[in-house]
N, C-alpha and C positions, 0 to 999 in steps of 0.2 A: 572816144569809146572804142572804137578800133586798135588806137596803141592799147589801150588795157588788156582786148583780147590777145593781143600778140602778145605782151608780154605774158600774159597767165597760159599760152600755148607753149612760149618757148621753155616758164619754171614749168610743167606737166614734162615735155619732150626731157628739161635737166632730169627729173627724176626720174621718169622711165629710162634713160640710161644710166643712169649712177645706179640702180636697184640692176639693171643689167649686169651691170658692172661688177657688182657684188654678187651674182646668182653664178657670171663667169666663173672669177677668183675663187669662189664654194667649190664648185667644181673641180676647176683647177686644182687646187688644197686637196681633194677629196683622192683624185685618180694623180697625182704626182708622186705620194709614197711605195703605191703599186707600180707604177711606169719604171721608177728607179728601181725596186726591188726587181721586177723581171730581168732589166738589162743588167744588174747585178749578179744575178744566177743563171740570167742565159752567158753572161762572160765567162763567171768560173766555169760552167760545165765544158764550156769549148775549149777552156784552158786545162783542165782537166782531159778529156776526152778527146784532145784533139793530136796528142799524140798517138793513138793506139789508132786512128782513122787509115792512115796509110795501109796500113796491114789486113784492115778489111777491105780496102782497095787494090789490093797485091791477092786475096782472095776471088773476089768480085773475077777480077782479071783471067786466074787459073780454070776457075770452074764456068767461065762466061754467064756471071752471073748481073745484074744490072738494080742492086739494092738501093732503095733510095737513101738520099744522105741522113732523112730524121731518122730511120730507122739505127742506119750504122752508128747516129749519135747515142741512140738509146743501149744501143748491146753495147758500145764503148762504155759505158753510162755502169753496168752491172758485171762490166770486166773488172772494171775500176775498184766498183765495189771489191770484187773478189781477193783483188792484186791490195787491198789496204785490210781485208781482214787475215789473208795471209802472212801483212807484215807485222800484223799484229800478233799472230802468233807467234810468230819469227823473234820478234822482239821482247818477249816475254820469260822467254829461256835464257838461260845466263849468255849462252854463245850470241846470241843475237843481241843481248844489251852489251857483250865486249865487241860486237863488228856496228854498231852505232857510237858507241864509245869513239870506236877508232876514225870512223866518218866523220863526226862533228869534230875530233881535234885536227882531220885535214882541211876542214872545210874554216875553221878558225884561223888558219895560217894564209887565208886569203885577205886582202884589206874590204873589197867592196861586200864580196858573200860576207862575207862577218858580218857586218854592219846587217846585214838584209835578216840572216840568218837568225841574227841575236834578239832583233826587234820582232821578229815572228815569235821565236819559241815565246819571249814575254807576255806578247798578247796572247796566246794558245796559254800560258798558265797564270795568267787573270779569268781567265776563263774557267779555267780545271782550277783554282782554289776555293771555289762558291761554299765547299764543305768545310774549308780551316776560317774563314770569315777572315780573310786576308784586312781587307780594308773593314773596321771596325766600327767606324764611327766616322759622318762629316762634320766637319768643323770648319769654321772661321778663326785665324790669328791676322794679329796686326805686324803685317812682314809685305815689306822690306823696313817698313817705318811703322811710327804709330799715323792712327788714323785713317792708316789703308788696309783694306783688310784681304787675305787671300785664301781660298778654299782649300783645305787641307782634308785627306783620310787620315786618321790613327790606324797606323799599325799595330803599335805596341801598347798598353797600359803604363808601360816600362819603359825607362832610358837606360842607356849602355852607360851611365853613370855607377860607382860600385861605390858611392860612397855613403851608403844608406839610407837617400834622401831617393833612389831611383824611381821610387813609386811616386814622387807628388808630379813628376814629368809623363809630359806624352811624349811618344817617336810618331813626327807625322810627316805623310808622305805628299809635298806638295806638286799637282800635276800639271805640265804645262800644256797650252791650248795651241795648235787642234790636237796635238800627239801626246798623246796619253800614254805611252808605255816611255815617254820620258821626264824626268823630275828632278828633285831634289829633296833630302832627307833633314828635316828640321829636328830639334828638340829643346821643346816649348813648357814651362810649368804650367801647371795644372790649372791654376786660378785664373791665367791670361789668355784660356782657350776656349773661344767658345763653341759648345755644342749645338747641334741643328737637327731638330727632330723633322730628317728627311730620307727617302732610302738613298742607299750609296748610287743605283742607277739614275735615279734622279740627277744625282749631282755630276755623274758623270756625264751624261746628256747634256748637259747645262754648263760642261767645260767644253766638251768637243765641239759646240757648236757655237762656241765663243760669246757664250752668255745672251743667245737668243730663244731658248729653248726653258724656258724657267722650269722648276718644279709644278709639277702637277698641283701638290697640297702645298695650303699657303703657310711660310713659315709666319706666324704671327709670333712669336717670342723665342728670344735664346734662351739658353739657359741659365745665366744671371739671371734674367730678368729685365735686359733690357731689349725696345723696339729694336725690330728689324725694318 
């Protein structure tokens, strides 16, 4: 009688920790996208603002004054500001788009900037295309082989084909995992692609995180008509 109560104390004790366990990792889950997202935006802002600090420091110094650092981050913070909508004006007049002209073709004649350089503007105009509907449509083709299938956006409705059949082809842009502003340009007919009634952020969520991040809505059928 006694082994029975011990064992039905120690199954009670497994389940009060395993439901622990699980109210833990809720948690956890809960306050982890916030925890990153802070130290995500407290990094830019220091990386940002953490140049102009000296100079409030070289201030501080002349007038003996003793500003504490949040604050000097915060006026760094709406200097910033200022110094980006300045170049935004700057850069909106012809003179100002031929002296970025001429920046960007020095800063291309570098091997490592380039590379850095290049893969920024991309993502800054993934970003700024949301009104041309860049990426079109997700899709699934069977690539590199049949049988295997890889997540593709349409670009185009159209191939660079000019031989009057252009229009039965997609141009699709297939993205590789985790880096997304790097790919490869297929071009696939029309009837061996399938369509996935999903939004494009979905799928892109669902590449960058190396297919742990599923779509929210469930695709229950392609566009053929067959199971997914």
């Amino acid at each position: 009688m006694q082994v029975i109560d011990s064992s039905e104390q120690n199954k009670k004790q497994s389940i009060f920790l395993l439901k622990l366990r699980n109210i833990f990792l809720t948690g956890l889950f809960a306050l982890l996208p916030l925890v990153v997202t802070y130290y995500i935006l407290s990094f830019l802002l220091d990386s940002m603002t953490g140049f102009l600090l000296p100079y409030f420091d070289m201030i501080d110094k002349e007038l003996g004054w003793n500003t504490p650092i949040f604050l000097k981050k915060i006026l760094s913070f709406f200097v910033l500001i200022i110094i980006i909508l300045i170049t935004g004006l700057f850069t909106k007049n012809y003179f100002g788009k031929r002296v970025i002209i001429k920046i960007e073709r020095l800063v291309e004649k570098i091997p490592l900037v380039k590379t850095s350089y290049n893969a920024t503007k991309q993502i800054i105009a993934t970003f700024q295309s949301t009104k041309t509907e860049t990426f079109k449509k997700v899709v699934l083709v069977e690539y590199p082989r049949k049988g295997i299938y890889s997540v593709g956006f349409v670009t185009n409705n159209r191939s660079i084909l000019q031989d009057g059949n252009e229009d039965k082809y997609y141009t699709i842009f297939i993205v590789t995992t985790p880096n997304p502003t790097s790919g490869f340009i297929i071009i696939v007919p029309k009837d061996e692609v399938v369509v996935l009634d999903i939004p494009v952020q979905s799928a892109f969520k669902f590449i960058i995180s190396a297919g742990v991040l599923l779509p929210s809505k469930k695709v229950e059928k392609l566009e053929n008509g067959k199971d997914v």
